[in-house]
N, C-alpha and C positions, 0 to 999 in steps of 0.2 A: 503493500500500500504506500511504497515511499518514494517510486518512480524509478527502483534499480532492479536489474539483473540478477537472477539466483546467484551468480558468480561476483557482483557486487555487495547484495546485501549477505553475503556469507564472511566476504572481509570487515565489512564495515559491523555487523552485529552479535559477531561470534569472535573471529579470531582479533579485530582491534579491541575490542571488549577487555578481552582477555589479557592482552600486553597492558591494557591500561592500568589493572587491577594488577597483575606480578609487578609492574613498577610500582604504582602506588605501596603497597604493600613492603619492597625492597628498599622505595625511599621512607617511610615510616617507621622502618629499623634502622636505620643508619639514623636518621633523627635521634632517636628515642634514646640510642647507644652511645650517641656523640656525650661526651664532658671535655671542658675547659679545661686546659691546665694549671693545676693549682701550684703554691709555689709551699717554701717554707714560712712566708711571709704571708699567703694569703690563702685561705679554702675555697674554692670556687665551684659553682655546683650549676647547673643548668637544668629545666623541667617545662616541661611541657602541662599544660592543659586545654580543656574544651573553651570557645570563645564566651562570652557573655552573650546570650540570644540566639541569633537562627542564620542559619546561612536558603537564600533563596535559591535555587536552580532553578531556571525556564531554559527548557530542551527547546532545540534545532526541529524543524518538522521531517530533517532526512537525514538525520546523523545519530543512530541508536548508540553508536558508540560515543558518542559524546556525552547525549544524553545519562547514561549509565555514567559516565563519568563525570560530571558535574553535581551532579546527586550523590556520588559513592565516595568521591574523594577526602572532602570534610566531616562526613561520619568516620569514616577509619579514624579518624584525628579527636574523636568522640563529641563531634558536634551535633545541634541537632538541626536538620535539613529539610525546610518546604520545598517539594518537587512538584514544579508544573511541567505536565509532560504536553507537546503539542497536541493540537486537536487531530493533526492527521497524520498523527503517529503513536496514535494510544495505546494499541496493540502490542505492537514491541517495547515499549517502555513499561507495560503491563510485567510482561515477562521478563523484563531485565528486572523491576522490582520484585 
């Protein structure tokens, strides 16, 4: 329903999906992992948390892989996330959440 090709939307809703999520995922441990160098003069410590409020996603009406990734991204980071998925891409954004 999004105007591509079996052989389009298999890259774009399945296999980009997926690279987006092992990165996201790979950059969230190296985050999470990283500390400062502390000295003998100083303790330095580094952390992470969720933002204050919401993060909004509004999906592309032909890019499920995006879509999936504007939504997914800021949760892993334990945000919480309003997802508007396009009108003419419901379908698929149905099933990516």
């Amino acid at each position: 329903g999004q105007g591509k090709t079996v052989f389009q939307a298999e890259i774009d809703a399945a296999c980009e999906l997926i690279d987006f999520w092992r990165f996201n995922v790979q950059h969230m441990a190296a985050a999470m992992a990283y500390q400062p160098t502390s000295t003998q003069d100083s303790d330095n410590s580094y952390g992470h948390r969720g933002l204050e409020g919401f993060v909004a996603a509004i999906s592309p009406f032909n890019f499920t892989a995006i879509g999936g990734h504007l939504a997914s991204a800021p949760a892993f980071m334990g945000n919480t996330v309003v997802w508007k998925p396009s009108d003419a891409a419901v379908l698929s954004n149905y099933i990516v959440y």
